[in-house]
Rosetta silent file (secondary structure, phi, psi, omega in degrees, C-alpha in Angstrom):
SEQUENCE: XXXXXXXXXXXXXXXXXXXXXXXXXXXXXXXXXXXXXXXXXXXXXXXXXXXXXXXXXXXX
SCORE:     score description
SCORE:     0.000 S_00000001
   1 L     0.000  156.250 -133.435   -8.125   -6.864   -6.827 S_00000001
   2 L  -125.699  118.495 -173.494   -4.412   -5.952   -6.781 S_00000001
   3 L   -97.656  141.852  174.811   -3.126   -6.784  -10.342 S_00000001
   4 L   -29.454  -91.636 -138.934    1.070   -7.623  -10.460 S_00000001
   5 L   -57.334  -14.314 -156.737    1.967   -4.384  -11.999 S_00000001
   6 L   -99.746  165.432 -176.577   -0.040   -2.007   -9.950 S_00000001
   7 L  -130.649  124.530  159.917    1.310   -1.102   -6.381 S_00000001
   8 L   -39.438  150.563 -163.265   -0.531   -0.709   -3.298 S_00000001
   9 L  -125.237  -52.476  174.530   -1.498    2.209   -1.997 S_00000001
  10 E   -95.251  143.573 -164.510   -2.957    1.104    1.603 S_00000001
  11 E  -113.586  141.607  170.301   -0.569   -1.386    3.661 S_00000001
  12 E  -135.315 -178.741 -171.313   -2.055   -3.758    6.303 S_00000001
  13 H   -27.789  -74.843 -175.957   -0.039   -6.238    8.337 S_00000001
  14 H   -46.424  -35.948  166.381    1.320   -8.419    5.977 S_00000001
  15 H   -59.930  -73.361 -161.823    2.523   -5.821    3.666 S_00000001
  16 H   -44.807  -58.534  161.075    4.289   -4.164    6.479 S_00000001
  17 H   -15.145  -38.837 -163.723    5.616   -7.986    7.218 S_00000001
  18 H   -99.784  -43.359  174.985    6.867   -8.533    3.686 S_00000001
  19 H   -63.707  -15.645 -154.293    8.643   -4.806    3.465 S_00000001
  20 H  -114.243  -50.239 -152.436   10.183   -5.315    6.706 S_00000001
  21 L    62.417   12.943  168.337   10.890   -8.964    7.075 S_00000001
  22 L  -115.480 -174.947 -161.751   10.109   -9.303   10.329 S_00000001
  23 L   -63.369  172.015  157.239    7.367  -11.399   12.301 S_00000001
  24 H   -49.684  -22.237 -174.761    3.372  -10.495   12.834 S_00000001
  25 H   -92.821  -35.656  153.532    3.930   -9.373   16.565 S_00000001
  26 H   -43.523  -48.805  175.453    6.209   -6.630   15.360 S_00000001
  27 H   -66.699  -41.196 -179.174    4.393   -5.374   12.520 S_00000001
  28 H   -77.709    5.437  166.452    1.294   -4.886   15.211 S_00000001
  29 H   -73.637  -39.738 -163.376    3.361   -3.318   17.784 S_00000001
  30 H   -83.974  -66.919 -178.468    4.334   -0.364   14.815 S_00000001
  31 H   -14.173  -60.774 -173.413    0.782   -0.645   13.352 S_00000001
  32 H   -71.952  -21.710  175.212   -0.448   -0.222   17.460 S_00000001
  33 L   -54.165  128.109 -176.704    2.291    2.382   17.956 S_00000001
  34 L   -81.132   21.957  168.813    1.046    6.030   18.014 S_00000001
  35 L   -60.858  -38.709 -166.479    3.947    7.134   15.443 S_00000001
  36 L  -116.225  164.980 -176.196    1.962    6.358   12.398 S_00000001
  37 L   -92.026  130.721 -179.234   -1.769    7.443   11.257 S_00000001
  38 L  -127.857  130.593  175.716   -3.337    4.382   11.055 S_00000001
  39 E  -108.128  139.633  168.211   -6.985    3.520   10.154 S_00000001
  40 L   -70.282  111.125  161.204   -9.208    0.677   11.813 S_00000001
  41 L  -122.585  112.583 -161.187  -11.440   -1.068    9.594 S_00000001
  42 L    52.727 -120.413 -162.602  -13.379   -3.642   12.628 S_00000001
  43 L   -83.224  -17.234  164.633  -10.235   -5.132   13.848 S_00000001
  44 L   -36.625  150.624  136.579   -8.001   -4.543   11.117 S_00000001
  45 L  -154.745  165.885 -154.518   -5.428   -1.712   10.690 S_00000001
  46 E  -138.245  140.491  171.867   -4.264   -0.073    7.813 S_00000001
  47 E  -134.002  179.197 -174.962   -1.929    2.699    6.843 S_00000001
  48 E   -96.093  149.706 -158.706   -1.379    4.466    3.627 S_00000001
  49 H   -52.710  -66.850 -172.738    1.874    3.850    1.653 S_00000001
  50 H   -59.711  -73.707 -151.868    3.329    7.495    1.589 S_00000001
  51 H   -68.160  -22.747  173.945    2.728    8.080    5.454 S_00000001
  52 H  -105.983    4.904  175.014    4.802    4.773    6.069 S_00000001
  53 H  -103.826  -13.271  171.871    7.513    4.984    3.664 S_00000001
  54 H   -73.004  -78.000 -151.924    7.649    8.678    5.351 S_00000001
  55 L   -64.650    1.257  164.890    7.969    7.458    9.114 S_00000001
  56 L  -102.010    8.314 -145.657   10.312    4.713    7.685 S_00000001
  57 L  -152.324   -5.923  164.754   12.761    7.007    6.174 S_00000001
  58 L    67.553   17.912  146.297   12.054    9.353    9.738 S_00000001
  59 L  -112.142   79.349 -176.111   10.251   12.020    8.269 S_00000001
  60 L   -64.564    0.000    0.000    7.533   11.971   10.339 S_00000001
């Protein structure tokens, strides 16, 4: 469980959604996009904080 003070480390949808502001069909287009390393868990996907705060900031 994700206590207030502590900060995520792995981002799923919603996170990207909330950092972003924009809708659910966006965040899974960049999620589905092959720019970022993404991991699958079933249908889910998830990336890790550092690899998307890189590829937001374009240093991929």
């Amino acid at each position: 469980m994700i206590r207030k003070n502590e900060k995520k480390v792995i981002l799923g949808i919603k996170d990207i959604m909330e950092r972003l502001q924009i809708g659910r069909n966006m965040a899974a287009r960049i999620l589905a996009s092959d720019e970022l390393h993404v991991f699958r868990i079933n249908e889910k996907r998830f990336v890790h904080e550092d690899v998307f705060e890189k590829w937001l900031k374009g240093d991929q």
